[in-house]
C-alpha positions as CSV (number, residue, x, y, z in Angstrom):
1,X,0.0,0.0,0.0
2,X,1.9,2.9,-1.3
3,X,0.8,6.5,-1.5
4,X,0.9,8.5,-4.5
5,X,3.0,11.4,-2.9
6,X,5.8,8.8,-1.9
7,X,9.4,10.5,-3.2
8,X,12.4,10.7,-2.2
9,X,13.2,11.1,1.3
10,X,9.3,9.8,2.5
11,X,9.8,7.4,5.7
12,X,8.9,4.0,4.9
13,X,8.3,0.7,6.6
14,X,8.6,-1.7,3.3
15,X,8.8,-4.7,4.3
16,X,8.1,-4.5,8.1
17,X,4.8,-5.6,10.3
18,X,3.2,-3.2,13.0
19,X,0.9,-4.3,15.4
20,X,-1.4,-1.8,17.0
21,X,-3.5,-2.0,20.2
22,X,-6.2,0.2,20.3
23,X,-5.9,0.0,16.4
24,X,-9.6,0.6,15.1
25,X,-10.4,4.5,16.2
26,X,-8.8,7.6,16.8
27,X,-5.1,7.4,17.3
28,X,-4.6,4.0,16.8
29,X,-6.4,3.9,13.6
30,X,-4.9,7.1,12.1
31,X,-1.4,5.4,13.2
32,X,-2.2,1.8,11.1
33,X,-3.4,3.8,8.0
34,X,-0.1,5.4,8.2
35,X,1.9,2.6,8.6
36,X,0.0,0.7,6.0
37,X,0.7,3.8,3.8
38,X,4.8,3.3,4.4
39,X,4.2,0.1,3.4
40,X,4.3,-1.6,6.4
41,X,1.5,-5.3,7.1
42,X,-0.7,-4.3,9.7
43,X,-2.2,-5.9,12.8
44,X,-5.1,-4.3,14.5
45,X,-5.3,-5.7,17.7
46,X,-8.9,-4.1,19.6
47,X,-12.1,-5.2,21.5
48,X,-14.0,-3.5,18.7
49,X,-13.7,-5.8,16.0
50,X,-16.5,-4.2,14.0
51,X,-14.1,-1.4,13.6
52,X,-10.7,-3.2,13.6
53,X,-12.2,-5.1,10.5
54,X,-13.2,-1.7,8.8
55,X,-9.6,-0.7,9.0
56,X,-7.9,-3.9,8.0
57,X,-10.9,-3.7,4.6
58,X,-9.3,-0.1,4.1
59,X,-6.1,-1.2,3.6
60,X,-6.8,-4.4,2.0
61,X,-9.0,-2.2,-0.7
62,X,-5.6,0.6,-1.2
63,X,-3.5,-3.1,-2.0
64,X,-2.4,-3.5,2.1
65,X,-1.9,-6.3,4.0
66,X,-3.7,-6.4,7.4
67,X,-5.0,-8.5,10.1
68,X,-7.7,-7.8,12.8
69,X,-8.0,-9.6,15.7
70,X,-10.3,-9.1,18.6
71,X,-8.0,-8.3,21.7
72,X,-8.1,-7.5,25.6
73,X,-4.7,-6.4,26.4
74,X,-5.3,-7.0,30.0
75,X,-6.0,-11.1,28.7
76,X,-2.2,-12.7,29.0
77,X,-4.2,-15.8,27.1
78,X,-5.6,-13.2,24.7
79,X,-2.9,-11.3,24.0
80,X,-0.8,-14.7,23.8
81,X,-3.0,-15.9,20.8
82,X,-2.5,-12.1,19.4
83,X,1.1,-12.9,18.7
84,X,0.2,-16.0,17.4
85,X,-2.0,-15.2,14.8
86,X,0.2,-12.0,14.1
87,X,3.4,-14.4,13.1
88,X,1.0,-17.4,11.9
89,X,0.3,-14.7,9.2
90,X,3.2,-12.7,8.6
91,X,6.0,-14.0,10.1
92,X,7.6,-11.5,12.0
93,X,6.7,-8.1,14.4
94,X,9.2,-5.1,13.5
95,X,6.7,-2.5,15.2
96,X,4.6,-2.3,18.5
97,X,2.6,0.1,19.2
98,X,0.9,0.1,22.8
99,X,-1.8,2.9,21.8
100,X,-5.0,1.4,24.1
101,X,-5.9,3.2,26.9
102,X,-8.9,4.2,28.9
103,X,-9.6,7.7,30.8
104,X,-12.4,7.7,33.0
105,X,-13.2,11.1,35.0
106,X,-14.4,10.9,38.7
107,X,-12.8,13.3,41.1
108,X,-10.6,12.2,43.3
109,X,-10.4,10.6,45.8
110,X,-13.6,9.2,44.5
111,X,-12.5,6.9,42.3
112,X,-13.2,3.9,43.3
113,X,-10.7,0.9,44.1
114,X,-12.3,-1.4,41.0
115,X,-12.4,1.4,38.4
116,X,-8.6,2.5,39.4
117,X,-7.5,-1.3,38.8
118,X,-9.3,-1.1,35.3
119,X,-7.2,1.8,34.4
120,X,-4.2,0.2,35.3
121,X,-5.3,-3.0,33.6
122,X,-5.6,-1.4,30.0
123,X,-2.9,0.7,30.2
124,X,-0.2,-0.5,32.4
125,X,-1.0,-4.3,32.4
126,X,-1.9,-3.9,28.8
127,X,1.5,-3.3,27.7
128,X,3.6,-5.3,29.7
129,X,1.9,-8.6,28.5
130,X,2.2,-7.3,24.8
131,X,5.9,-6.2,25.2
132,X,6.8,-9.3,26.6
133,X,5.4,-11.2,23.7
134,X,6.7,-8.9,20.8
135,X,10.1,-9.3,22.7
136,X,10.7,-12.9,22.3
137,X,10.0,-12.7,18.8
138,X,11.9,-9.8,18.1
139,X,14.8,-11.8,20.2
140,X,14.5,-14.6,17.1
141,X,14.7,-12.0,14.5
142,X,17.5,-10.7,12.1
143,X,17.8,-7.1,12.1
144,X,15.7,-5.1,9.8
145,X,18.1,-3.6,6.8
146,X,16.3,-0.6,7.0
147,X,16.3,0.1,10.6
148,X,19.3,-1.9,12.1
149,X,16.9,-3.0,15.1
150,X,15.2,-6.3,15.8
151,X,12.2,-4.2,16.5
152,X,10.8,-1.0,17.7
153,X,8.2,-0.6,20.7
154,X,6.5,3.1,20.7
155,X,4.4,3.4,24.2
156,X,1.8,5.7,23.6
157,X,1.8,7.9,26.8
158,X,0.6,11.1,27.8
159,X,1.7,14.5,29.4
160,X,-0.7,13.9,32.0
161,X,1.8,11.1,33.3
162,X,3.9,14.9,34.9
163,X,1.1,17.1,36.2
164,X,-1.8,16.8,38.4
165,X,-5.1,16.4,37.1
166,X,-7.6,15.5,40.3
167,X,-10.3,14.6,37.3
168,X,-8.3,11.9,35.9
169,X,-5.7,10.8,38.5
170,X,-6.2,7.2,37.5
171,X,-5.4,7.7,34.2
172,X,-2.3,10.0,34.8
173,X,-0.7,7.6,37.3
174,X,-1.0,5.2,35.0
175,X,0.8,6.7,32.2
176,X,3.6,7.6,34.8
177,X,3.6,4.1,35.5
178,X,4.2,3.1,32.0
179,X,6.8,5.8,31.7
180,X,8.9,3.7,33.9
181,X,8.4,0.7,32.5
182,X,9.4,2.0,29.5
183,X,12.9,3.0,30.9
184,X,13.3,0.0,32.2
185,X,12.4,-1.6,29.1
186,X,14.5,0.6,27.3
187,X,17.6,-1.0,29.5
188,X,16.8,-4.3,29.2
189,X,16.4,-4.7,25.6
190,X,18.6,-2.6,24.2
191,X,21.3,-5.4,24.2
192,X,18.8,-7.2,21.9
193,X,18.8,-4.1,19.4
194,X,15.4,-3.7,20.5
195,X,14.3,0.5,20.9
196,X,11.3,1.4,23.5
197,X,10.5,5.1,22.8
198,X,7.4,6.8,24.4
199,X,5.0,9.4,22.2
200,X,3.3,11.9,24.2
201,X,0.5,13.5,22.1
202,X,-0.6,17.1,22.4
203,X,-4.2,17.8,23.2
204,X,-6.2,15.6,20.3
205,X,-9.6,15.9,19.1
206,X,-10.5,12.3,18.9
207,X,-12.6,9.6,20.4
208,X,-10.8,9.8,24.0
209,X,-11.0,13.3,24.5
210,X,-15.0,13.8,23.0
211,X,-16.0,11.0,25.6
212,X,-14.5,12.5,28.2
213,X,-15.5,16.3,27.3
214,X,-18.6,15.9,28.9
215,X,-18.0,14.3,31.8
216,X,-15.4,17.0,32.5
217,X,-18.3,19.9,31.6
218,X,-20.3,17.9,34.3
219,X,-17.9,17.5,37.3
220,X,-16.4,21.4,36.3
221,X,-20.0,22.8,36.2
222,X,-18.9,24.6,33.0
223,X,-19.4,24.6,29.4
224,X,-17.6,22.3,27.4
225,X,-16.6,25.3,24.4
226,X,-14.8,27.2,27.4
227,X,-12.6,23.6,28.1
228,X,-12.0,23.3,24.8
229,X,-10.9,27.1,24.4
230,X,-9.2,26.5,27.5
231,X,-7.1,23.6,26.8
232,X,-6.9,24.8,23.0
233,X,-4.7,27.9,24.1
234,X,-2.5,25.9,26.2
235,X,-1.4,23.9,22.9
236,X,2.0,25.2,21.5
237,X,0.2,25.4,17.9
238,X,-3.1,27.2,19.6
239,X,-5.1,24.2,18.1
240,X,-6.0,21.0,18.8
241,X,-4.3,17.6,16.9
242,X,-5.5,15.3,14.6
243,X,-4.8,11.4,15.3
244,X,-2.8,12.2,11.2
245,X,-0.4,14.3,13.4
246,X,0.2,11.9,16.2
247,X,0.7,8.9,13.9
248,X,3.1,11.2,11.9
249,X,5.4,11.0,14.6
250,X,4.7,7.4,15.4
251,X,6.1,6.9,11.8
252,X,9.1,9.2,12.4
253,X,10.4,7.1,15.6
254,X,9.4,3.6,13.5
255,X,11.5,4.9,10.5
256,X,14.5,5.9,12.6
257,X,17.3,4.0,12.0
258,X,19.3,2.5,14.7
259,X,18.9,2.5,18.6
260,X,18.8,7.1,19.0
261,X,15.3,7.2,19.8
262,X,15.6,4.4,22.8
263,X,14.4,5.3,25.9
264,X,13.3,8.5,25.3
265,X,9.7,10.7,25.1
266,X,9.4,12.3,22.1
267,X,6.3,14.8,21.6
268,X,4.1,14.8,18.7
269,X,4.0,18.7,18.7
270,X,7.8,18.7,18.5
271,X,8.9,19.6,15.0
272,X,11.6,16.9,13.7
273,X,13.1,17.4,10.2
274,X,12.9,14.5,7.8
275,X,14.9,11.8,7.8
């Protein structure tokens, strides 16, 4: 699946397979059309499989090659068959991307204990169970020409992981959780030629923030145009991102070559020259 402004100097993932989580809206889905569009294979990995098999007929109709599967990252026998079926059908995993996540606002300390273990289910759990897996595969594998790596793991994380936000402190601790696991993951594999980079996106209009937009107008006693002018001017750009600009970056860090990007957080605001 190529696109017809490809030239010179375009990032491209010929020849390599990504697997998303989270993989059918928003973020995740802008990220496999992008991949698919580098020509990389594609596994959509999501509970929604309505919508992960939309995607995967999107790419199959531009001349892709892509796979979705029904997933619960928080399943370890779920996301074991994942794997399975992602190698059974194309043989190797150069890209992860850990983009599912959940948000739920309550204030706190109201959150209860149940609905803080969910949140750390999806989005800490989540991850560890899928970087395992895509680890010892990437182990087995020869290092990708194009790349020099094994494979690539991009954490999709969020600013909220460094501030306080009482509205969502589930969901920030969590990302600050996975932060660290990403460092430590980071250590660990880079001896396998194996880079973990974390993405913080800006503020994006997607399916994430217009579920939560109205629970936040709710518990704030406000309207929800003043949050989003609120939040809007705090952006560097004074505007809100598209999932296209997140997965944008997501492309940059699985197009690097070598082991540069490893351990760090890169922002999809941040303006990065080509490669």
């Amino acid at each position: 699946m190529q696109d017809e402004h490809d030239g010179p100097g375009v990032r491209r993932l010929d020849g390599q397979v990504a697997l998303i989580t989270g993989g059918s809206q928003g973020i995740g889905r802008a990220i496999a059309l992008t991949f698919a569009r580098a020509g990389a294979q594609i596994v959509i990995a999501d509970l929604r499989f309505d919508l992960a098999t939309e995607v995967e007929r999107m790419i199959g109709a531009a001349g892709g090659a892509a796979l979705a599967c029904e997933t619960d990252v928080t399943d370890p026998a779920g996301v074991t068959e994942l794997f399975a079926r992602a190698v059974d059908r194309f043989s190797r995993i150069d890209v992860l991307v850990n983009n599912a996540g959940i948000c739920p606002v309550t204030p706190f300390p109201e959150l209860d204990l149940a609905a803080w273990r969910r949140v750390f289910a999806v989005n800490v759990e989540g991850p560890l169970l899928t970087t395992r897996q895509a680890a010892a595969i990437m182990v087995r594998q020869e290092r990708h020409p194009a790349t020099g790596c094994r494979g690539k793991v991009i954490n999709v994380s969020s600013p909220a992981a460094e501030v306080g936000r009482p509205l969502v402190a589930a969901y920030g601790a969590s990302k600050a959780a996975l932060n660290h696991l990403s460092k430590t993951s980071a250590l660990v594999l880079a001896e396998q030629s194996i880079a973990i980079t974390v993405l913080y996106p800006g503020s994006v209009m997607g399916p994430l923030w217009e579920a939560m937009l109205p629970d936040l107008a709710a518990q704030e006693g406000r309207d929800a145009d003043q949050i989003l002018a609120e939040r809007q001017s705090e952006t560097p750009s004074g505007r809100f991102q598209a999932p296209e600009d997140v997965a944008a970056m997501a492309l940059y860090i699985a197009a690097t070559p070598g082991m540069v990007l490893n351990g760090r957080i890169v922002w999809s605001e941040a303006h990065v020259a080509p490669l």
